[in-house]
N, C-alpha and C positions, 0 to 999 in steps of 0.2 A: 764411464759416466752414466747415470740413469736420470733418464730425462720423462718431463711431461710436457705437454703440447697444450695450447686452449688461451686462449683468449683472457679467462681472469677477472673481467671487470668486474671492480668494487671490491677481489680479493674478500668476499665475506666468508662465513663461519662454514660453509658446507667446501668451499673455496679450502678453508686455509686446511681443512680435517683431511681433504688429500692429499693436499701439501704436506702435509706434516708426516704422514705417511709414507712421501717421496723421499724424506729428510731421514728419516728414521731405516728404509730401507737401503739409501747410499752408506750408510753409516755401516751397518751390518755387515756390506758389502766391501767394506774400508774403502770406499768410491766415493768420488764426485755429486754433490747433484745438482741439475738444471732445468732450469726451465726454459721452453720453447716459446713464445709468445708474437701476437703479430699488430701491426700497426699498419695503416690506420682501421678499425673496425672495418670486416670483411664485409658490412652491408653498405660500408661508405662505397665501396667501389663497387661491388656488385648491382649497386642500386636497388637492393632488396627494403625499403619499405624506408629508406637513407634519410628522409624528409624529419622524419618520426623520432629517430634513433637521438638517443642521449645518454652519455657516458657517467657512470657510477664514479669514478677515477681517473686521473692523468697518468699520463704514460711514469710521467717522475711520482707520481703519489704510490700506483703499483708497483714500480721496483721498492719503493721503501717498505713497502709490505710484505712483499716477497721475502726480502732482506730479511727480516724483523725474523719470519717463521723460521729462516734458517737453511734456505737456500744457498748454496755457494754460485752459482752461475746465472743470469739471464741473457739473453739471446734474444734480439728481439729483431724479426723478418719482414722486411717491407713487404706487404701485401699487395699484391696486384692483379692483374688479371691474369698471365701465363703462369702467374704462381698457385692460384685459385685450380689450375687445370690438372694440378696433380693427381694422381690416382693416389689411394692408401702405399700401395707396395713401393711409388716412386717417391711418395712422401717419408718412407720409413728408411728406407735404402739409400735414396741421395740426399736427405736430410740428417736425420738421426743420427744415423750411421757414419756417412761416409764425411761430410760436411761439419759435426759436432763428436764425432768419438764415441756415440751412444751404442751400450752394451748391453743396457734394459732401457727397457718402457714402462710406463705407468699408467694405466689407463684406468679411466674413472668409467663408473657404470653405463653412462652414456655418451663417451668418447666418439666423436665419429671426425677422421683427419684426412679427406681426401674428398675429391669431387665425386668419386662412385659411394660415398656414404655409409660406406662399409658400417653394419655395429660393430659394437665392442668384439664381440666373441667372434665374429668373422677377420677383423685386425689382430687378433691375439693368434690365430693362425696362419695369419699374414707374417705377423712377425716372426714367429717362431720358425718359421719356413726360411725365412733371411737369416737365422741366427740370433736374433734378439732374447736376448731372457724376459720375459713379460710377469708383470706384477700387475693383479690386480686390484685397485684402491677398493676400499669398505665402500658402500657408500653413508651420507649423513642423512638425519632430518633433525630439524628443532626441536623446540618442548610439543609434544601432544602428538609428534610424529609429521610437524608439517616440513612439506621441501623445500628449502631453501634455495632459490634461486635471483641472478641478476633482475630476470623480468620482475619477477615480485617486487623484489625490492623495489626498481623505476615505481611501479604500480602503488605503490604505500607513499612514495616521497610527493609524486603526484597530486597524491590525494590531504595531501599534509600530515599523513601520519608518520609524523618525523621517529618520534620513539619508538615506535614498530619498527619503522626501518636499520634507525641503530642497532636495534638489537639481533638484528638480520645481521647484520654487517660485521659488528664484535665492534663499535670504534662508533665515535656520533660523527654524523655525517659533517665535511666541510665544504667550502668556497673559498677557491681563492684565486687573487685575482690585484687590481690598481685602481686605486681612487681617480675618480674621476669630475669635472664639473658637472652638477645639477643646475635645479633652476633655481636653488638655493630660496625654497621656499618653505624647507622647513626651520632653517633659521627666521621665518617671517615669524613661525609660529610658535617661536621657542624652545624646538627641537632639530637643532641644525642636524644634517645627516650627511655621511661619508657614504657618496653612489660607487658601486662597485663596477668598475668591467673583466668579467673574468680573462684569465689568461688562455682557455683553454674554451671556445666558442661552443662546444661538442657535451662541454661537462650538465651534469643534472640539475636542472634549477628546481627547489621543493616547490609546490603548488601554492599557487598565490596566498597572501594572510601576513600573519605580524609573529614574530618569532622571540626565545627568549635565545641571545645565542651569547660566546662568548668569542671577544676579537683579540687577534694579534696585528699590531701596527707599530713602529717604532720601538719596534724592542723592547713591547711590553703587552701584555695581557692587561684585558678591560672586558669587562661584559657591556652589552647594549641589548638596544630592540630591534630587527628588522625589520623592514617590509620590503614584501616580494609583492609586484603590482602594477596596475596600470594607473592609481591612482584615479581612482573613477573621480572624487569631490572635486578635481579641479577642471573636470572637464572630460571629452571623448575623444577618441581615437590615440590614447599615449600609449609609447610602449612599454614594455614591462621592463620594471627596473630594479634592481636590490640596491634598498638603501639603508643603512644603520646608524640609527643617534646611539653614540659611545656614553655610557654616562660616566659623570665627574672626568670628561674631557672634551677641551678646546682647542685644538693648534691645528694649524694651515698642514693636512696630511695631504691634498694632490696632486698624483703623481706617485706616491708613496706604495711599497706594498701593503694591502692587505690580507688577514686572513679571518672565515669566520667560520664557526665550531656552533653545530646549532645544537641546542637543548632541550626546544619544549615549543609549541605553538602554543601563542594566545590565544586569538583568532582568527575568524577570519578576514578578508578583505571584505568592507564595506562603505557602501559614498552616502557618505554624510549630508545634512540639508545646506552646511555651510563650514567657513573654515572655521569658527567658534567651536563648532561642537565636533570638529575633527581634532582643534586642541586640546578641548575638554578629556577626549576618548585615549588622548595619546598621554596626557598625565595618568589618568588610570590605568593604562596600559606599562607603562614606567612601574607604577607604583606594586600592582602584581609582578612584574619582572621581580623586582626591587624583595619582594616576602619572597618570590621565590628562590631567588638567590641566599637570602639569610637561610635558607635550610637545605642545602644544597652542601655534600659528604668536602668535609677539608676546610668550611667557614667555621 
């Protein structure tokens, strides 16, 4: 078996080029390959800055990415605290090893799997010392030589720059999640909206504003507009909610799954002097979605 270790989230482009390098090195090897992976996020339980943290992907969204690349195995290790105390050599030895069947390693350039922090090049003598055959991955960057990384990406979705971030990613960013009731007041205002509650409390919400996205709901694909927001026009202190009017659709979906596939930010969030010209802004806001959809690759 030739395994990698690492946490993964978001599975994006710098992500999957070592992956794919794990995939291509088992082969060679007429072996296995696996991934080692851990839940819940190590900062959730270490309480390293846990407050803050927001996940790129669900645990089910990254094994299907995993999958996709061409992985045969994942593994995934409850995270805890006497698990966190592992040194490198007892993580490589009663993990890898002894516990998974691992006969190489794969370590990326900045690999570090133990509580003593070992770098890379300090574990590749660890291992070898146990036995391990060690492989190690390239490493990646983007166009113009930037590095691609999880934080980045948080840091882009954040700030609403949704297409920067997909393109970090290799895949447009989703949410997903069950409809839930609102205060059903944008049916007041001629844009009735399906409020989302994710499934996954932990997951990344992009930075507040009006989006162009596309949904899945009843088993079937629909584009809409969302908004991610507190809804400032109708008042203060709301919390922030994703809510999406589906266009050229009407039916009782709560309770229902959704999904949504975001494509493009409108704008941003802004409170209006009244609900008129928050309807006013939301027709136009339709209407751009609506051009930009007619030119969008497959119409």
């Amino acid at each position: 078996m030739v395994i990698a270790t690492g946490f993964f989230d978001g599975v994006h482009l710098g992500h999957r080029f070592v992956l794919k390098q794990l995939v291509e090195a088992a082969r060679e090897r007429g072996d296995w390959s696996m991934v080692v992976t851990f839940w819940p996020h190590p900062r959730n339980v270490l309480q390293d800055d846990a407050r803050n943290l927001r996940l790129l992907s669900t645990m089910e969204e990254k094994k299907k990415i995993l999958t996709d690349v061409g992985v045969n195995y994942i593994q995934v290790i409850p995270f805890c605290r006497d698990f966190s105390r592992l040194t490198t050599e007892e993580y490589l030895r009663d993990c890898i090893m002894e516990r998974f069947g691992g006969t190489a390693v794969l370590l990326g350039y900045d690999n570090r799997i133990g509580s003593d922090l070992r770098t890379p090049e300090e574990t590749a003598e660890i291992a070898g010392r146990l036995g391990l055959d060690v492989i190690r991955a390239e490493s990646y960057s983007g166009p113009d030589g930037v590095v691609i990384s999880s934080t980045k990406i948080r840091s882009l979705l954040a700030a609403g720059r949704i297409e920067e971030a997909s393109a970090m990613l290799g895949y447009d960013y989703q949410l997903h999640g069950v409809v839930v009731a609102g205060n059903k007041l944008g049916r007041t205002l001629g844009f009735p909206t399906a409020n989302m509650q994710l499934y996954e409390p932990l997951k990344m919400i992009p930075g507040a504003g009006v989006y162009l996205v596309s949904v899945e709901t009843v088993d079937r694909r629909f584009y809409g507009m969302c908004n991610i927001g507190v809804r400032p026009t109708v008042g203060a202190g709301n919390a922030m909610t994703v809510e999406t009017n589906i266009f050229d659709f009407d039916e009782d979906i709560y309770g229902l799954d959704i999904r949504l596939t975001f494509i493009r930010k409108i704008r941003d969030e802004v409170k209006f002097p009244d609900l008129d010209a928050l309807s006013g802004q939301l027709a136009v806001d339709r209407e751009r979605c609506r051009s930009i959809i007619s030119d969008l690759p497959g119409l």
